[in-house]
C-alpha positions in Angstrom: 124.5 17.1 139.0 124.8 18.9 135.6 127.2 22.1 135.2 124.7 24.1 134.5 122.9 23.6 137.7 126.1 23.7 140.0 126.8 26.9 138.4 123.0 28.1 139.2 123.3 26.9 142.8 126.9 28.4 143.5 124.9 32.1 142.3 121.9 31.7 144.2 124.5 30.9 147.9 126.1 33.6 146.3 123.4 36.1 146.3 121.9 35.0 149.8 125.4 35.0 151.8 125.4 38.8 152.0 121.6 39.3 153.1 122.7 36.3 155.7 125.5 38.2 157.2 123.5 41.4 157.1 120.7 40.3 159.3 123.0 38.6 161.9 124.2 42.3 162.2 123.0 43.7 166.2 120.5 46.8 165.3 121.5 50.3 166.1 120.2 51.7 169.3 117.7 54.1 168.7 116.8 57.6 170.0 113.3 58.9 170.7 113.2 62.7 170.4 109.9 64.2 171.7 109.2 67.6 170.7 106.3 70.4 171.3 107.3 71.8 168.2 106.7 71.5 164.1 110.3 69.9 162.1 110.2 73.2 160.4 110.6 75.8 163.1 113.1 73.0 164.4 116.2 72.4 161.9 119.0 75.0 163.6 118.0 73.0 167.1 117.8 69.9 165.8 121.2 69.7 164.2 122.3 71.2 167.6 120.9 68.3 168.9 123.5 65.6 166.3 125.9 68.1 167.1 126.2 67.4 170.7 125.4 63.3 169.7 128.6 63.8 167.5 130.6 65.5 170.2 129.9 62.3 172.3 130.7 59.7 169.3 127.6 59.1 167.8 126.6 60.0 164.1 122.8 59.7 163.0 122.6 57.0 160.4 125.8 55.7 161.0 126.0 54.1 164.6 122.6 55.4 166.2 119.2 55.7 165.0 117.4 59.4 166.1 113.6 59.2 165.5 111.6 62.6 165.9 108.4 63.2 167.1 106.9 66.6 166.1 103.8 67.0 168.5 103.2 70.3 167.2 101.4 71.5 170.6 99.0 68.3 169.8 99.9 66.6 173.7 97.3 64.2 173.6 99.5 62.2 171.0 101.9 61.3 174.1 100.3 58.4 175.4 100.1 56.8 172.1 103.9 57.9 171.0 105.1 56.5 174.6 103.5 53.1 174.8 104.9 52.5 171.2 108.6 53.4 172.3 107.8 52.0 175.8 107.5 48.5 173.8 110.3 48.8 171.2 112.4 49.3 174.3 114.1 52.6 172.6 117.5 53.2 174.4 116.6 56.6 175.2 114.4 59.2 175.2 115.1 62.8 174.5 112.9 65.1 175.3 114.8 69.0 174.8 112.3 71.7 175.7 109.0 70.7 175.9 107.7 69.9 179.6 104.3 68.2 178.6 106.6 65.5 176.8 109.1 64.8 179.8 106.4 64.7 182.6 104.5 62.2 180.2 107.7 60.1 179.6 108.6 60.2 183.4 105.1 58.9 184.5 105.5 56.2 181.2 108.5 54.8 181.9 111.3 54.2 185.5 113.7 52.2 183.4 114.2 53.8 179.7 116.7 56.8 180.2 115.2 60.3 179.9 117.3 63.3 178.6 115.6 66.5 179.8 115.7 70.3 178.6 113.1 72.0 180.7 112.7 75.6 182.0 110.8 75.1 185.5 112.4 73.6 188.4 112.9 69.7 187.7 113.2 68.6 191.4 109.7 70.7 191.8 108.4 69.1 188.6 109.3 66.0 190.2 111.8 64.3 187.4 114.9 64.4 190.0 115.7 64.0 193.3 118.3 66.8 193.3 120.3 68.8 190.4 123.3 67.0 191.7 122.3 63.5 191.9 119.1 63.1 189.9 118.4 59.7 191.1 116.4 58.4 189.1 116.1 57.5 185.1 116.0 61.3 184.4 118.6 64.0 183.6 119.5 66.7 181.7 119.4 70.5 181.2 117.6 73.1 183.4 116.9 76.9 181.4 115.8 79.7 183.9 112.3 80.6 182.8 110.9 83.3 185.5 113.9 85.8 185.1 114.0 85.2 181.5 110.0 86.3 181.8 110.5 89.2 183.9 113.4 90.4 182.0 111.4 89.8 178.9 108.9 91.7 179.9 111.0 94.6 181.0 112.4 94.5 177.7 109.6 94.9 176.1 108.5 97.9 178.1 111.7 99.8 177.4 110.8 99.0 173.6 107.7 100.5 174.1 107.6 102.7 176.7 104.1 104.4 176.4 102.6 100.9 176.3 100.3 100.5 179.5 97.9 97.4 178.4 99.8 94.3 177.5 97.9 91.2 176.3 99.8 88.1 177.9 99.0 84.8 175.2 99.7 81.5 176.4 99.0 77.8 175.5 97.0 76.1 178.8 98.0 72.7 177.1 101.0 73.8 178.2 100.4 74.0 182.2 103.9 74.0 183.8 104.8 76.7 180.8 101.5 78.5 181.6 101.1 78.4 185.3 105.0 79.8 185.6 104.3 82.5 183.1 101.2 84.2 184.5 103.0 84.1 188.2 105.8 85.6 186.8 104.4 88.0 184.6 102.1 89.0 187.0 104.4 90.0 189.5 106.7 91.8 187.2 103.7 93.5 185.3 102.7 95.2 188.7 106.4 96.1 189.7 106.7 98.1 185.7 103.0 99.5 186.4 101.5 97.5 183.1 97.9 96.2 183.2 98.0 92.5 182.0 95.0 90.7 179.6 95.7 86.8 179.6 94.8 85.2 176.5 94.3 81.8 175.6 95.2 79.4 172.5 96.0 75.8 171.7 95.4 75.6 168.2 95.6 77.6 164.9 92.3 79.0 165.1 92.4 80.1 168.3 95.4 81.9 167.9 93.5 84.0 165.0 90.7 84.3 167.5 93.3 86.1 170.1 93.9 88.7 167.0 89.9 88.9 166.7 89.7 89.9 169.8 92.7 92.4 169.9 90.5 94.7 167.3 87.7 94.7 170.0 89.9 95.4 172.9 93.0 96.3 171.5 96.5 96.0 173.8 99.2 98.3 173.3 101.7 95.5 173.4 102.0 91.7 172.9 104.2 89.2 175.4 103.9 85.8 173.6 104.5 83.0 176.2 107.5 80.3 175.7 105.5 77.4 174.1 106.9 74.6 171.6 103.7 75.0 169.6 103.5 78.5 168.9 107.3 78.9 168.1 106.1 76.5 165.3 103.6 79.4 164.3 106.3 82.2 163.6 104.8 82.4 160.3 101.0 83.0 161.4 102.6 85.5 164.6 104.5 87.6 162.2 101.5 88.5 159.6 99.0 89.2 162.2 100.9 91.7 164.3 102.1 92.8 161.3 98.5 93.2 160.2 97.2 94.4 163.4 100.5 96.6 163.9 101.0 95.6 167.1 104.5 95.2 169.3 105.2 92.3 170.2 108.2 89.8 172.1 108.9 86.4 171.8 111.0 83.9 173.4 112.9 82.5 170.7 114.8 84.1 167.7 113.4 82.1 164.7 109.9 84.2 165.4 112.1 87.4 165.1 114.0 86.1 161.9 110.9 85.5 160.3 109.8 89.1 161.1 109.0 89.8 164.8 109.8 92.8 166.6 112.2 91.0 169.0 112.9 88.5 171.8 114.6 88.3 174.7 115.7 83.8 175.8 117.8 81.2 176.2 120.1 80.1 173.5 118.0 76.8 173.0 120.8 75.6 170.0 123.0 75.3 173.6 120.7 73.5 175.7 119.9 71.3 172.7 123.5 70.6 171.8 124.3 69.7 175.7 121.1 67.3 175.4 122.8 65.7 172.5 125.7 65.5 174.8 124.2 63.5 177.9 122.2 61.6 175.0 125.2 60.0 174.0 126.5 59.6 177.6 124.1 57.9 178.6 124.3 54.9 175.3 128.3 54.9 176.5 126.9 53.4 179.3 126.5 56.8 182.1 123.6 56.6 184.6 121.2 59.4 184.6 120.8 58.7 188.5 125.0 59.6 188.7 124.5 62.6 185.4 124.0 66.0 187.4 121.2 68.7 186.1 123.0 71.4 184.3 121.9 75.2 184.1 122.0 76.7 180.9 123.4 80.4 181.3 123.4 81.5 177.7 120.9 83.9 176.8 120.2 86.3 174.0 118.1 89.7 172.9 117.1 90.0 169.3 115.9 93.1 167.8 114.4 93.5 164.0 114.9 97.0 163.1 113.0 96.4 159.7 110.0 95.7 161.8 110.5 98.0 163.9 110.7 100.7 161.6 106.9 99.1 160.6 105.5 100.0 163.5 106.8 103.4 163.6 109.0 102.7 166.3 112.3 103.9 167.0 114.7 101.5 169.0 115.9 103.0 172.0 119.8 103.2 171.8 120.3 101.2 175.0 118.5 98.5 173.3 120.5 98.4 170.6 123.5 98.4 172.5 122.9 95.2 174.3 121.5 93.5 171.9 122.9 90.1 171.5 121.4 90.5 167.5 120.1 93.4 165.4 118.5 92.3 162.2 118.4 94.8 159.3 
């Protein structure tokens, strides 16, 4: 063998060794987040979300791989989304806040662990056996929707006091969100003496539709349901009651940063962090079935004086003075 080919051989081992060695490498588990909401209305959650991994030992990039799925409200993409992780064997599926995405990942799969974050009962939706022993591949965190709805509501009214009619909008792709909102709503709607309009909307243009239909039979206040998709629309919420000069509350803070009047939830950065948490609890090898349900008991009220001040309204002084957040 010439030199000159030894030498060309000896580079080309060389060159391969490290690919070689590389490949032999086991893959990182990966992590299926499923979400009802847009990546955009989703980064102070989402990095709740590695917070709690990191808490637990894991680091995106590093020694786990996190995948997100934005659904944007668009629910019929679950089956397709699920079959795919259902046959890439994902280590687990995460699934903070969005109830649509967790009942279709329950029905999907009884082996690949579920993380929840849900706001209705889990034992009545059927994803555990009990909060303390779930039983089953399914755990996670529990958020208290009807009193946060009635309060909400309540809050709302002590914004606007003089407001009688109050159009209630909610997303029926949404039914576990929906059907516990109009319940709840109803009930504490008759106990303040309000007259509720239910209003319907799934997609962008019928969100604008709602507003159409305000200037025909206009509402003297808005109570925007808790829905992943239309936090994603904080945006398009904020210019049209702004154009329309209507009140209206929200469940999450992001819509009220943007430039809502105010809203009145759970600290979802908490729930999402604790979801992080069991997420990496259950990769160190912890059973769902032995992980009990946690309640989240953090909540928050968030008032935007600047918008306020919009609408000619003046902020009653016992709202300000539990308000968890006052933006100027």
């Amino acid at each position: 063998m010439r030199r000159r080919d030894f030498i060309t051989l000896l580079g080309t081992a060389a060159a391969t060794l490290p690919r070689t060695a590389h490949a032999q490498q086991p893959a990182m588990p990966v992590i299926a987040v499923l979400s009802g909401r847009s990546a955009d209305a989703s980064v102070r959650v989402a990095a709740a979300f590695r917070d709690g991994l990191n808490e637990a030992g894991y680091a995106e990039g590093k020694n786990v791989t996190v995948e997100y799925h934005w659904l944007v409200g668009q629910y019929d993409r679950l089956p397709a989304v699920l079959a795919d992780l259902i046959h890439r064997q994902v280590a687990v599926i995460a699934v903070p806040g969005s109830a649509p995405a967790v009942l279709a990942a329950k029905a999907a799969t009884a082996t690949i662990p579920i993380v929840f974050g849900v706001a209705q009962d889990p034992v009545r939706l059927g994803l555990v056996a009990n909060l303390a022993r779930p039983g089953g591949n399914a755990t996670g965190v529990n958020f208290f929707v009807a009193e946060v709805i009635t309060k909400r509501l309540r809050l709302l009214h002590d914004m606007v006091p003089k407001a009688v009619r109050v159009a209630v909008l909610v997303d029926p792709a949404n039914v576990s969100n929906t059907e516990t909102t109009l319940h709840t709503v109803q009930e504490a709607a008759h106990a303040l003496g309000l007259q509720i309009a239910i209003v319907n909307a799934t997609t962008i243009s019928e969100i604008d539709a709602a507003f159409a239909s305000f200037a025909r039979d206009r509402p003297d206040a808005l109570f925007v349901a808790p829905d992943g998709f239309f936090v994603s629309r904080a945006v398009q919420f904020v210019t049209l009651t702004a154009r329309d000069k209507i009140p209206a509350a929200f469940g999450d803070r992001d819509t009220v940063a943007a430039g809502g009047l105010m809203s009145y939830g759970t600290i979802l950065e908490d729930m999402y962090r604790q979801v992080g948490i069991y997420t990496g609890s259950v990769l160190k090898g912890a059973k769902p079935a032995d992980l009990p349900v946690l309640q989240s008991t953090k909540f928050e009220l968030v008032i935007n004086l600047q918008t306020a001040r919009a609408l000619g309204i003046e902020v009653p002084s016992g709202l300000l003075s539990i308000a968890d957040e006052v933006i100027e």
